[in-house]
N, C-alpha and C positions, 0 to 999 in steps of 0.2 A: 504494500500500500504506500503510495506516493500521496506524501500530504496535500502536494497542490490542488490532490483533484478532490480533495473534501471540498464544499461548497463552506465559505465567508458566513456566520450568523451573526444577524443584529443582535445589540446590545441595548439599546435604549431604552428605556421605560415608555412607551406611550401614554400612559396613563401612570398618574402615581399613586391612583388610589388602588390599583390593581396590583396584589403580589403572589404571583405563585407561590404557593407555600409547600410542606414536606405534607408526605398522607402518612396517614393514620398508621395506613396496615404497614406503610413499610418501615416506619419507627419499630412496631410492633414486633417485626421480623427482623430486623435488624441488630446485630450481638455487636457489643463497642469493643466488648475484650479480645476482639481479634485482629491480632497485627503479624506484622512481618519476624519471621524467627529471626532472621539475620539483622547485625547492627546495618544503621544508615551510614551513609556517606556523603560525600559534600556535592557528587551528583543524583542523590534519592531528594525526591517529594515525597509525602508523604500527605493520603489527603481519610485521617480518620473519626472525622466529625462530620455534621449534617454541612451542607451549602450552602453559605452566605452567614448571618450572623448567627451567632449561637448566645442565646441569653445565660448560658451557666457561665462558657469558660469567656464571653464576653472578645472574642472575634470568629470563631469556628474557621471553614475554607473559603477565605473570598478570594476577587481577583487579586487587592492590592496584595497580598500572601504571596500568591502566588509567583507574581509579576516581580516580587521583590527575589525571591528564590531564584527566580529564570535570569535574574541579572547576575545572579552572585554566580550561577553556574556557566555562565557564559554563552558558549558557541559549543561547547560540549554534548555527548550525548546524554539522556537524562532518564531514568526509571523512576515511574510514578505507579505509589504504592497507595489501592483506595481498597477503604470498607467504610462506606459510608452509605445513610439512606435515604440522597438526596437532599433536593433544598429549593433554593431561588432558584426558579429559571433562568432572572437576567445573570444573575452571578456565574452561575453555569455557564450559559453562553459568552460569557464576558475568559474566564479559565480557558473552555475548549478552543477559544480566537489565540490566545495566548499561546497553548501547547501547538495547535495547527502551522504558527508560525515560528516557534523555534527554528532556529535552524540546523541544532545537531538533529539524534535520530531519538524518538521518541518512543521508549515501553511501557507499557498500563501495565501493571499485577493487578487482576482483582481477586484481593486476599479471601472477603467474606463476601459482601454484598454491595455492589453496584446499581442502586435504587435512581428511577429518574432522573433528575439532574447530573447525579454521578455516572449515571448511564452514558451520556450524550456526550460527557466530558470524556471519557474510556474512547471512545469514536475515535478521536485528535490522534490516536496511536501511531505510529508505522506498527507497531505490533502491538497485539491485545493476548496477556498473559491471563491463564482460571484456573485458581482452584474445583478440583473435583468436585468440592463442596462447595465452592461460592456461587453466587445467584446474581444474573444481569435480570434486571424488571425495567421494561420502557410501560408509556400510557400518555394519556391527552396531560395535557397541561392543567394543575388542577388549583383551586382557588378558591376564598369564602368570599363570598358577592354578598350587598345590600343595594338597596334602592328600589327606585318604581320601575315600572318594564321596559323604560327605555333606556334606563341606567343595566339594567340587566341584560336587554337585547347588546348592546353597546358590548358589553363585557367577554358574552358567550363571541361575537363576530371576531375581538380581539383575539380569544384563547384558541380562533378557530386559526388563526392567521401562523400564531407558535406552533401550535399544530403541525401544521404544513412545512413549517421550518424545521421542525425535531424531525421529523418523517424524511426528508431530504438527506438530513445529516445521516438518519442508521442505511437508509439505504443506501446512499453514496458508499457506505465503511461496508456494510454487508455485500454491496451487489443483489440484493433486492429490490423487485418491481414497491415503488413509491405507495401502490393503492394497498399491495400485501401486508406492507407495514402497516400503513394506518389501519388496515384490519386488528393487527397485532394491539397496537395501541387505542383503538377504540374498548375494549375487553380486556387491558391489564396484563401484560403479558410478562412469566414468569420463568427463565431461562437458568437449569441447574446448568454445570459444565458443560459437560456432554452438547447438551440441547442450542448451547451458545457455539460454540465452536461448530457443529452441523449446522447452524445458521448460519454464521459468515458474520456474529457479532465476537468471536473471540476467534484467534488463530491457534494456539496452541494451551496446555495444562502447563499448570504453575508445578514444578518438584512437591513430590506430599510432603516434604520437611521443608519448607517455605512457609509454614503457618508455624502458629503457635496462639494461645491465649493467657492474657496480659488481665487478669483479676482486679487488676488496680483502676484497669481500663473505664469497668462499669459500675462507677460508682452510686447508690440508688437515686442519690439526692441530682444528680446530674440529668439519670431520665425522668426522674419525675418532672423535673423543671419542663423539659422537653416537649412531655406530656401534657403538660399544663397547658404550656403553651398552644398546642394546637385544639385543647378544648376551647379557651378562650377566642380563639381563633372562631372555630362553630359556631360559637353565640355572635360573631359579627363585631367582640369589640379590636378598634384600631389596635394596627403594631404596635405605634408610639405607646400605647396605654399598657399593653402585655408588657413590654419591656421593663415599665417602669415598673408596675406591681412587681415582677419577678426579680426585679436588682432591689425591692424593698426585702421581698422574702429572705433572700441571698444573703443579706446584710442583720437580717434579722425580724422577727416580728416588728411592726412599729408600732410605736408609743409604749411600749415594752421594757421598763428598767429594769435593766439585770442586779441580779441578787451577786453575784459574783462572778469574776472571769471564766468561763468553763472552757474545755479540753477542748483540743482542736474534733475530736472524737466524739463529742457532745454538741459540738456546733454543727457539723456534719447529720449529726443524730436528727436533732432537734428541727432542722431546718428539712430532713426529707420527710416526716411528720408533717409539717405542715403544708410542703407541698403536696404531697396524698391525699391528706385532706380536701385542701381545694380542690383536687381532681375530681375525686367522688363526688364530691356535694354539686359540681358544674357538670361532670356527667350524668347524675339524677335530677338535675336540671335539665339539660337537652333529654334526655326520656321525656319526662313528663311533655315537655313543650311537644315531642313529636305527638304524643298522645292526646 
């Protein structure tokens, strides 16, 4: 695969009140404590958080990351090491323009899970590395919408338009017909090793001693935040507002005088408690409302 003949994808935000955001199910499938067995090096990426901003570790994978890495490593060749389950779409598109134009030669491992965003970014390769065990998932570009119907016809016309630009990118990297894919991505499509590589979305298996799991990796209070987040997300309130509630969580309950300095151990405790919390009570929230 010769990067030239991947197709160019826009970056810009059309709208800013539209953000593709991460789904549910592939949070849900998604294991953080899987990374690369072998140490990095100064030509390894490394991309094993969600796409774009991440409200626990407060940057996760964006472009400026990335772009900042591609200078340090030069004109070199470069191995880019994902388990991640997806993100922004623009962010994504904004990485995969990045790797496309490197100039050395470009490799994807994907370690565990290649979820949407991270999906399309894996595409940018000259070569597409899989584990046995890891999973490519493409699908439509997905979103939480408000407004009257014209805010919402607006919205779906938009997602339809990414659409068509994700569907370009797998087929250009695959050599698949354009319409097959959007099949694929109409219906969530979920790709073990095997099933990617017979597609034409991975070239070859990663060595079985290339993985490993990193315990430290998935910490509770981290997904929960996560989690949160995309509940918050379903009820339709803004980024800017999730944010902020979750960097209050993070920092601690508020209005909350602490009785004493606790452990780093207790803080960590204490704070995925209360992210749980919220989750439940805003998931039985959405039930009811759907009911």
């Amino acid at each position: 695969m010769t990067l030239k003949t991947l197709p160019a994808a826009p970056e810009a935000r059309p709208r800013a009140q539209v953000h593709c955001d991460l789904m549910p199910k592939a949070l849900e499938r998604w294991n953080p404590a899987i990374r690369a067995a072998a140490d990095d090096d100064a030509t390894t990426i490394t991309m094993y958080d969600p796409i774009g901003m991440d409200w626990w570790t407060g940057e996760g994978v964006t472009a400026k990351r990335i772009s900042a890495a591609l200078r340090s490593i030069g004109e070199r060749d470069v191995t880019v090491k994902i388990n991640s389950p997806g993100g922004d779409v623009f962010e994504g598109l904004a990485i995969y323009n990045l790797l496309r134009e490197h100039k050395g030669r470009v490799t994807v491992q994907v370690l565990g899970l290649a979820a949407s965003a991270a999906s399309f970014i894996a595409m940018a390769a000259d070569e597409i590395q899989i584990a046995r065990a890891g999973f490519l998932m493409i699908h439509n570009a997905w979103t939480c919408a408000c407004g009257d119907r014209n805010d919402i016809r607006e919205t779906a016309d938009f997602l339809e338009k990414i659409d068509g630009t994700l569907a370009d990118i797998y087929a250009a990297r695959s050599g698949g017909k354009v319409g097959d894919i959007r099949s694929l991505m109409d219906v969530e499509t979920w790709m073990g090793g095997t099933a990617a590589i017979d597609a034409g979305f991975a070239d070859e298996f990663l060595a079985s001693d290339a993985v490993k799991e990193d315990a430290k990796a998935a910490a509770p209070h981290q997904i929960a935040a996560r989690r949160l987040d995309l509940v918050l997300a379903q009820q339709g309130m803004p980024r800017s507002e999730r944010r902020a509630l979750i960097q209050n969580l993070k920092e601690g309950m508020p209005g909350a005088a602490p009785a004493g300095t606790p452990s780093a151990a207790e803080a960590s405790a204490n704070v995925a408690i209360h992210f749980a919390g919220l989750q439940t009570a805003m998931s039985r929230f959405s039930a009811a409302a759907i009911k």
